[in-house]
C-alpha positions in Angstrom: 5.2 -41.0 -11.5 7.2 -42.2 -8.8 7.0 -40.8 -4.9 10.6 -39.6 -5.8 9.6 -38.1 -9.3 6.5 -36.6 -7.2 8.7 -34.9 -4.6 11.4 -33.3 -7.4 8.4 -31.8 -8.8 6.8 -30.4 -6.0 10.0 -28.7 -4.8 10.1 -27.6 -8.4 7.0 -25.7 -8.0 7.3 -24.2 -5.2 10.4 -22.5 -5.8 9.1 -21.5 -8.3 6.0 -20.0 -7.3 8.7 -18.4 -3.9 11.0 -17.0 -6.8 8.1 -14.7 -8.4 6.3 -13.6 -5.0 5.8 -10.2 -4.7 5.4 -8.1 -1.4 3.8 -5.5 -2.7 3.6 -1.6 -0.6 1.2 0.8 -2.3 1.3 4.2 -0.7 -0.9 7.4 -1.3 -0.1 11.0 -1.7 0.1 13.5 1.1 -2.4 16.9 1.1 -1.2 20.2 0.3 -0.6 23.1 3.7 -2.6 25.3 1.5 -5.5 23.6 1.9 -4.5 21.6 5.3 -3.6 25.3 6.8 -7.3 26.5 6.6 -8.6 23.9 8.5 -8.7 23.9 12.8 -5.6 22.7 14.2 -7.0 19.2 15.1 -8.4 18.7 11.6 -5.1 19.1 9.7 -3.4 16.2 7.9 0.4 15.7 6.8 2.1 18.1 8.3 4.8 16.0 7.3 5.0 15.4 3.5 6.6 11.5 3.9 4.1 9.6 6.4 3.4 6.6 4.4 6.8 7.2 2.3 8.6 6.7 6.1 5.9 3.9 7.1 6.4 2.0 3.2 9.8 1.9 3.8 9.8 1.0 7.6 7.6 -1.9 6.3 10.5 -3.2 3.4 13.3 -3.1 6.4 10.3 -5.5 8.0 9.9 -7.5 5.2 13.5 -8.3 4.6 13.9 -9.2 8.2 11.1 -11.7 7.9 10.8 -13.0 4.7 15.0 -12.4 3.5 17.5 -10.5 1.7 16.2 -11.6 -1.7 12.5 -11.0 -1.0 11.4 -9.3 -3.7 9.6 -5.6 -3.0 7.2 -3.8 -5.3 6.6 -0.4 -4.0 3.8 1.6 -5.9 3.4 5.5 -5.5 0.8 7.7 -6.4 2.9 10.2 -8.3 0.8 13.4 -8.6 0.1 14.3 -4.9 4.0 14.2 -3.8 5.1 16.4 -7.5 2.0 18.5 -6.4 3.4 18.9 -2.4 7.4 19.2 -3.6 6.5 22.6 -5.8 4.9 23.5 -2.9 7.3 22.4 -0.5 10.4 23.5 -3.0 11.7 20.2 -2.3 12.6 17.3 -4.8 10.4 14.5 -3.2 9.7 12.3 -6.1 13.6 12.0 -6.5 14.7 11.4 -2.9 11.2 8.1 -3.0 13.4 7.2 -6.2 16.5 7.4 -3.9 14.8 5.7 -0.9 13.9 2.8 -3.8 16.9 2.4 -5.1 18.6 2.3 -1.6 16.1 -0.6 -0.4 16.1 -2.9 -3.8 12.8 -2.2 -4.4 10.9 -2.2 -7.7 9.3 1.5 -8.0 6.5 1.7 -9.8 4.3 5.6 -10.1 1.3 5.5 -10.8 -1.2 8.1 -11.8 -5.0 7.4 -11.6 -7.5 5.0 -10.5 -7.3 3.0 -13.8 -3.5 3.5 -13.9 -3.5 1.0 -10.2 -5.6 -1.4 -11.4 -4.4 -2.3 -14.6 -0.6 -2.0 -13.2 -1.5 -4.6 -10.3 -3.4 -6.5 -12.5 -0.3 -7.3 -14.4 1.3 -9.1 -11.6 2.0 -12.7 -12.3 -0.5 -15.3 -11.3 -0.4 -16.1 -7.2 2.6 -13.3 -6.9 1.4 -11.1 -4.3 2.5 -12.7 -1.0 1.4 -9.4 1.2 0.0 -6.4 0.2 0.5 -3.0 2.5 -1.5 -0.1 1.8 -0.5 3.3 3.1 -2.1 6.4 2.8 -5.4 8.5 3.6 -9.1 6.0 3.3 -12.3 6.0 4.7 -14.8 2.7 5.5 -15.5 2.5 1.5 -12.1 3.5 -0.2 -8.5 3.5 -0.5 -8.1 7.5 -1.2 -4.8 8.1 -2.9 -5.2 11.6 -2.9 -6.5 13.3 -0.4 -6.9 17.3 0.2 -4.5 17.6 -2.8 -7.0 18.8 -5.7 -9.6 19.9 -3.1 -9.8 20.5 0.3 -10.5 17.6 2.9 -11.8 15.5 0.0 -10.3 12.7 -2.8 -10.6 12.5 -6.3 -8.5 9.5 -7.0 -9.2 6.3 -5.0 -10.1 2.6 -5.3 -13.5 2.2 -4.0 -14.8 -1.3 -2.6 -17.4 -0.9 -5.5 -13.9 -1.1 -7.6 -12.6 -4.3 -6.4 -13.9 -6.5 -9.0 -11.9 -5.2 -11.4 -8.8 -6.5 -9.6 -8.0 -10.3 -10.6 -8.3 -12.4 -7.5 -5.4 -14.6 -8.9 -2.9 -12.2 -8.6 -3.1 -13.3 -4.9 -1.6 -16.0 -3.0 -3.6 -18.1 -1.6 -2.3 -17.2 1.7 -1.7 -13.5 0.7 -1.2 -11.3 3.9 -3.0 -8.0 2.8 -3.5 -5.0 5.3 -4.9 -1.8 5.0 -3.0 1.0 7.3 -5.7 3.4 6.5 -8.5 4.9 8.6 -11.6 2.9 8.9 -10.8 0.0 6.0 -12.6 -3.2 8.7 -15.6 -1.3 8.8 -16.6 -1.9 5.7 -14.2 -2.6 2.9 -12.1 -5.6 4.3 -15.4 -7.9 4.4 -16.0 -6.4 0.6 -12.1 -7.6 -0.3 -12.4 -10.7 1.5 -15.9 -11.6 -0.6 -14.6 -10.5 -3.8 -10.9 -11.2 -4.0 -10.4 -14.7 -1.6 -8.2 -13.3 0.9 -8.8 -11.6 4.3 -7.6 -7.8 4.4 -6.6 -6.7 7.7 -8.2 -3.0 8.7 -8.7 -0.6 11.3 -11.8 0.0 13.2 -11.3 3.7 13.9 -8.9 5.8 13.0 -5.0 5.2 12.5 -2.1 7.2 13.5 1.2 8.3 11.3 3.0 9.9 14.4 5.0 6.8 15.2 6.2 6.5 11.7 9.0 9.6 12.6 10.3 7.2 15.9 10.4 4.0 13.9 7.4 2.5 14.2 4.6 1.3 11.9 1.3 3.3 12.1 -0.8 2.3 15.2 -5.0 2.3 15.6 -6.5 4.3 17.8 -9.5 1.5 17.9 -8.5 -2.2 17.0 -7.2 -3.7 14.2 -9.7 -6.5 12.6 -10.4 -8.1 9.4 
């Protein structure tokens, strides 16, 4: 194969490979005020039903600014906690994160359990994912999609680190940029992630903080963020 030859097919590939990458936004459910209402004041959690809706999609405007117009967004939404928190709310959430979608370009994609995520981001092409986002309620172990939904101030649906080799490493670019906008990820899961899937998954070390998601502004730590 000729240098020229050699150079056709490397561009080849790696248009390719820019064609299919996925930045992909996973956000968690909000808790219900019936349960969130019981609890002291300084306890309470999602007053505002669309914290990491608002923060998924602040983080697609990002994306399209960095990466392009074309730049191709997966969003996936755990589906129970926001139909549970409309009929509680009396508002049509589910339709208006369809809306909010559509409005973006994004691929939606609900999902429903534990086993419903994994098998759904195991299905990503090989080396798609390009960055990864997670929004929603965790501790140092676990991505907890629902959180004070089905019972108060605890999760029944989650990825645990103990969970992560079920996920297929080669889903990942090699560069992936993954980050974990929950409470607590780099004190223990990111070094789990990093060991079992290849890539470095940025965390917080302490808590996070949704209040500048109403003003614009992605989530900040109220510690440091680390891998």
């Amino acid at each position: 194969m000729t240098g020229h030859v050699r150079l056709i097919a490397l561009a080849f590939l790696l248009l390719t490979a820019w064609g299919r990458a996925d930045h992909l936004i996973v956000a968690g459910g909000p808790a219900l005020r019936e349960w969130e209402n019981l609890r002291l004041p300084e306890d309470r959690h999602d007053n505002w039903w669309a914290n990491f809706i608002r923060a998924s999609t602040l983080r697609m405007d990002e994306i399209r600014k960095t990466s392009g117009p074309n730049a191709k967004l997966v969003w996936m939404v755990y589906q129970p906690s926001f139909h549970s928190r409309s009929k509680e709310d009396r508002k049509p959430y589910t339709k208006w994160i369809t809306e909010l979608a559509a409005k973006r370009r994004a691929t939606l994609i609900w999902f429903s359990s534990s086993a419903d995520f994994i098998q759904t981001l195991n299905a990503r092409p090989r080396g798609s994912v390009e960055t990864f986002d997670f929004y929603g309620h965790s501790n140092k172990h676990a991505f907890m999609f629902d959180y004070s939904n089905r019972i108060m101030g605890a999760s029944s649906v989650l990825l645990h680190e103990r969970d992560l080799p079920r996920l297929k490493a080669s889903i990942f670019a090699p560069n992936a940029y993954c980050k974990s906008w929950g409470c607590h990820t780099a004190e223990s899961m990111s070094a789990t992630w990093k060991r079992t899937l290849g890539v470095s998954l940025i965390g917080a070390r302490g808590a996070t903080s949704y209040t500048t998601v109403g003003m614009g502004l992605l989530p900040v730590v109220r510690g440091s963020w680390s891998r």
